[in-house]
TISEDREN-181403 format. One record per atom (N, C-alpha, C): residue in one letter; x, y, z. Coordinates in steps of 0.1 Angstrom, whole numbers, plus 5000, padded with zeros to 4 digits. Atoms other than C-alpha are relative to their C-alpha. Layout:
N
AXYZ;...
//
This chain:
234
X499849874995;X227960404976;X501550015004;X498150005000;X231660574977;X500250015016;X499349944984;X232960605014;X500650124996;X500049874998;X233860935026;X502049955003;X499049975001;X237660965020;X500949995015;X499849964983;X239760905055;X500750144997;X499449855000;X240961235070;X501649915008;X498350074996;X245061145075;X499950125010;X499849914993;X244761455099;X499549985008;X501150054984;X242561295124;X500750045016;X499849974989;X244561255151;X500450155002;X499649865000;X246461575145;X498750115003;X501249854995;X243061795150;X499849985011;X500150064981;X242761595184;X500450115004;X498749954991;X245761725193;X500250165001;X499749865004;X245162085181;X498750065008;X501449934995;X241562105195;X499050054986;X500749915012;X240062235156;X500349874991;X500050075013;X239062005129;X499750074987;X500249925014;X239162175099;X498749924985;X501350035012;X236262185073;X500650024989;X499550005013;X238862275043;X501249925003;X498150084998;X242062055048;X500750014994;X498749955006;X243562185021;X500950105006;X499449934991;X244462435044;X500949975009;X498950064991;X245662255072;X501549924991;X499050105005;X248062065047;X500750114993;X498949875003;X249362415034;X500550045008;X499549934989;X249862505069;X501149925001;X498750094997;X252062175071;X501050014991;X499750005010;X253662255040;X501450105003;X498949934999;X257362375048;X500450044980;X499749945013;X258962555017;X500749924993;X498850115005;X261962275015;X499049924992;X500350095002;X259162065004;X499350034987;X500849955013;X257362294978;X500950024988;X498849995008;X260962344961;X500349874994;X499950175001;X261261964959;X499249954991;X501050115008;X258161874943;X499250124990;X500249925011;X257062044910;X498050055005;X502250014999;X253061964917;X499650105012;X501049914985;X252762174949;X500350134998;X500149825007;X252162584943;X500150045016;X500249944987;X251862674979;X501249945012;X499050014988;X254262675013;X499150105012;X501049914991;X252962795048;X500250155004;X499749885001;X254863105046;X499350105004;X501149904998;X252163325046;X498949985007;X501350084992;X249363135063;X501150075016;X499549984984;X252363195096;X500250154999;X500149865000;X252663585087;X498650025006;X501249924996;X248763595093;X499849915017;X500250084984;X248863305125;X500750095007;X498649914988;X251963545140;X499150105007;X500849844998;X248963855140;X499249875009;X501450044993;X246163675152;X500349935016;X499350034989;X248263475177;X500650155012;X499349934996;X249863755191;X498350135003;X500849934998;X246063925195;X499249915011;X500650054982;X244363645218;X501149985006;X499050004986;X247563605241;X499550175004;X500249814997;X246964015241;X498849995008;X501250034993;X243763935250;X499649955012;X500050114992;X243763655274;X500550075009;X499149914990;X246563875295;X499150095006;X500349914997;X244864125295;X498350035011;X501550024995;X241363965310;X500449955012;X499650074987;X243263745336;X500850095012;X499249954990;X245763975352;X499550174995;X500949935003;X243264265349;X500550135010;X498649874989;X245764485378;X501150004995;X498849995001;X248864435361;X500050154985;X499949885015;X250764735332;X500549974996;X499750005015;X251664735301;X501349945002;X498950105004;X255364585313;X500049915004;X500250104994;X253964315332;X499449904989;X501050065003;X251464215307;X501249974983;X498850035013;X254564225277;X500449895003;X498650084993;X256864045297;X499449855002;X501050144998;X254063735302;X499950004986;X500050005015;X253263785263;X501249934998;X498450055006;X257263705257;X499949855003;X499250144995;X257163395278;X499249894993;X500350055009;X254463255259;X499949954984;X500550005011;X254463345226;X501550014997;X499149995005;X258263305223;X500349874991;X499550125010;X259563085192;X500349865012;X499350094993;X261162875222;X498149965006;X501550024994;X257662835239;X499349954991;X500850075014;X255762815204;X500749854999;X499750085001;X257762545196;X500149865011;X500850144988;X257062315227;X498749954997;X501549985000;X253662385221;X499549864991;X500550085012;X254062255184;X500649865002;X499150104997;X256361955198;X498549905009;X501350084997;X253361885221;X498949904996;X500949955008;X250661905195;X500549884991;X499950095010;X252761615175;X500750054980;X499849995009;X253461855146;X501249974992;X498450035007;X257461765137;X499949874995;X500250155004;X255961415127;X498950054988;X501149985011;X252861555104;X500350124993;X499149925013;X255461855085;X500549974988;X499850025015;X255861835051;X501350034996;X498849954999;X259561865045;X500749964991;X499050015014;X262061835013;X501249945008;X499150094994;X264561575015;X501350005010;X498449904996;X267761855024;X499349985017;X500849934984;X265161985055;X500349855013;X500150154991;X264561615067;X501349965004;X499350064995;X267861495066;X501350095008;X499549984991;X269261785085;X499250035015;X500550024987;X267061725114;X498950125001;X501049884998;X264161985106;X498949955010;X500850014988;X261461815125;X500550045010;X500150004987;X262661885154;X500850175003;X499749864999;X264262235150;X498950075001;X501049834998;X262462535169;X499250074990;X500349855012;X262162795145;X498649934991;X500950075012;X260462525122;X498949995002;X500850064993;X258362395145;X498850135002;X500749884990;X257362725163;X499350084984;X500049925010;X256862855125;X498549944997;X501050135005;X254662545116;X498450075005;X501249974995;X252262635145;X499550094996;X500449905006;X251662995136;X499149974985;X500950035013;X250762875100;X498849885004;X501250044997;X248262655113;X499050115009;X501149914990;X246762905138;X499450124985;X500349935008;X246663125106;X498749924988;X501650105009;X244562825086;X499249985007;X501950034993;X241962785113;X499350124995;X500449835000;X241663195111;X498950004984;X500950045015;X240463085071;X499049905003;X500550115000;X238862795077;X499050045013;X501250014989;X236862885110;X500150125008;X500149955000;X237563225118;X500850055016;X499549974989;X238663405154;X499749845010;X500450144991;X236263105171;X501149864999;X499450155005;X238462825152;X501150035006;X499049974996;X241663005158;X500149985022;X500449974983;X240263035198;X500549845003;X500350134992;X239662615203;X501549974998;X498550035001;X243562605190;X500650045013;X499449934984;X244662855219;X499349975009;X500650074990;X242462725242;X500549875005;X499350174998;X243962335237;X501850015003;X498550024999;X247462425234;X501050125009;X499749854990;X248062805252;X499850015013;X500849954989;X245762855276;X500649945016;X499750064986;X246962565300;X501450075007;X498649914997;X250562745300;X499550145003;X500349894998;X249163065304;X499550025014;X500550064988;X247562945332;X501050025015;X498650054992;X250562885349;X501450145000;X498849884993;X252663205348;X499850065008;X500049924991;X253763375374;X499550155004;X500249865005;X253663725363;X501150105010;X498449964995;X257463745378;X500250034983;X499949945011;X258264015351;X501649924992;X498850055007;X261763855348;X500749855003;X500150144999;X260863475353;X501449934992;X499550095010;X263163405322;X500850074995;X499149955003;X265363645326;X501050085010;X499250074988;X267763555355;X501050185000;X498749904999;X270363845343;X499350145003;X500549835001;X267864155337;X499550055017;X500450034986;X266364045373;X501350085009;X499249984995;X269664095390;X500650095000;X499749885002;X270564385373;X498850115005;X500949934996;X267464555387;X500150005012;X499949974980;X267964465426;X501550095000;X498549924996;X271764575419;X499850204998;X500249835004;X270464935405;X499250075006;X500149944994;X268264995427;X500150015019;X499249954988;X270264915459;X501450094999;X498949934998;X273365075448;X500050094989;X499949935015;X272765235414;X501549964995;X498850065007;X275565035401;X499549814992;X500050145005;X275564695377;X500549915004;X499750104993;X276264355387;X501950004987;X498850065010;X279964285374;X500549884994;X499650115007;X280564005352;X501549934995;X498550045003;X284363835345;X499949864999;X499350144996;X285463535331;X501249965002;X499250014994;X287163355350;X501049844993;X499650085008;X288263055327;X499249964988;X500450085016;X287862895293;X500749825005;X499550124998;X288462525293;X499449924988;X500350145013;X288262235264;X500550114987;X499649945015;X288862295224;X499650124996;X500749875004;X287762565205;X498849994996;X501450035008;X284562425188;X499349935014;X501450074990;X282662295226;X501750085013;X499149964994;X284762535248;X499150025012;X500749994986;X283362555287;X500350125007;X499349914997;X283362895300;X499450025015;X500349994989;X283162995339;X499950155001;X499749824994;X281963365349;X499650005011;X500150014985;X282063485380;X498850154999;X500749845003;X279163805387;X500550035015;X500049924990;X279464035416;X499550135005;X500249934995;X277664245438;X501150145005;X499549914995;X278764605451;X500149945011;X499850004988;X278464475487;X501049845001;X499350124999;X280764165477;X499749844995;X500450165003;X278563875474;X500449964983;X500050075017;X279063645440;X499749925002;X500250105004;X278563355423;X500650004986;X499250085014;X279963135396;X499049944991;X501150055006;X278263025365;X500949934988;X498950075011;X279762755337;X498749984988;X500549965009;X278462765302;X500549944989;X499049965011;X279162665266;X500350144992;X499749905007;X278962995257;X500250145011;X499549924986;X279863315281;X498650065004;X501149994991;X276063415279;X499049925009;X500650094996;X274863105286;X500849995017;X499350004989;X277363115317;X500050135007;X500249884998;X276463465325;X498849985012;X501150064995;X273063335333;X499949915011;X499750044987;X273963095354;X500850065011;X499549924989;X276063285374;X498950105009;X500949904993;X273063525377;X499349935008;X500850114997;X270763235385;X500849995015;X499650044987;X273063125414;X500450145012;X500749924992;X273563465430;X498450025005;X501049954996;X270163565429;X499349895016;X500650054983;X269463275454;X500949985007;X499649944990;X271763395473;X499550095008;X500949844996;X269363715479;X499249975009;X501649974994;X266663735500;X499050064996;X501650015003;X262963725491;X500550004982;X500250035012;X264263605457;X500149864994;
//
């Protein structure tokens, strides 16, 4: 009698919560493009499996939001949507989850460090949430967002501008004085290709802070970051 074929995806379903009943799917999902370009034999890339994971993804977080914080409006319940379902977010998720070790990748992809790039990652996942959706339907898609979502979801605040230090600060400045926070930098330091930049922001009533950066919005940000706790009740 033949044995039953091992599944190389074992652990990987662990890790996702959904064992798939067609695995050719899950293996199209892992299926970056670099690697379908590469090899004559393979017809398929996840491309499209993550166009339909992006919808479906983006309908249970809708969902989930909308059952848990069941008092909040339509900019509260976005603004939580963003923090989860952003590429930067997805891609933890998929880093979590093990996937930048079990992607399929063409030799260019691999040896400029695709595993571990975002975009790829956060792409990857989607196309798998898009193969359960074939393979096992809203339910299959569910035990994925349930293992890998949910516990982060869990965990937001439902501070509309958790993760976004500058829009925050621009909202207490507008409506204590109806004026913007002012921003200046105040130096550049090092070469031109890793240059360090310092901005300073400031309040109408005086207060500032300093923020350093490799880039002026990345130092914008911190500058916001370090006023705001200067504030009270923020």
């Amino acid at each position: 009698m033949v044995g039953r074929k091992k599944n190389p995806y074992l652990e990987l379903e662990k890790k996702i919560g959904y064992a798939f009943r067609r695995r050719e799917l899950l293996e199209v999902a892992l299926t970056h493009r670099s690697f379908r370009f590469e090899n004559a034999g393979v017809s398929e890339d996840n491309q499209r499996l993550e166009f339909l994971g992006d919808a479906v993804l983006g309908f249970l977080t809708a969902a989930f939001l909308y059952d848990k914080h069941d008092t909040s409006d339509e900019g509260v319940l976005t603004s939580l949507r963003s923090q989860t379902a952003s590429g930067k977010a997805l891609a933890r998720f998929a880093r979590e989850a093990g996937l930048g070790e079990a992607v399929r990748l063409g030799m260019g992809e691999e040896r400029s460090g695709g595993r571990k790039r975002a975009s790829l990652l956060a792409d990857t996942l989607e196309a798998i949430i898009g193969a359960a959706y074939l393979d096992g339907g809203m339910k299959g898609c569910g035990k994925i967002f349930r293992k890998l979502l949910v516990p982060r979801l869990e965990e937001l605040s439902g501070d509309v501008w958790e993760h976004n230090p500058k829009g925050k600060l621009q909202e207490y400045s507008q409506k204590r004085w109806k004026k913007s926070p002012v921003y200046k930098v105040v130096d550049r330091a090092g070469p031109a290709h890793a240059t360090l930049f310092t901005v300073s922001v400031r309040l109408e009533n005086g207060l500032h802070a300093e923020g350093h950066g490799q880039s002026k919005q990345e130092a914008e940000t911190r500058a916001a970051q370090g006023l705001l706790r200067k504030l009270p009740g923020m």
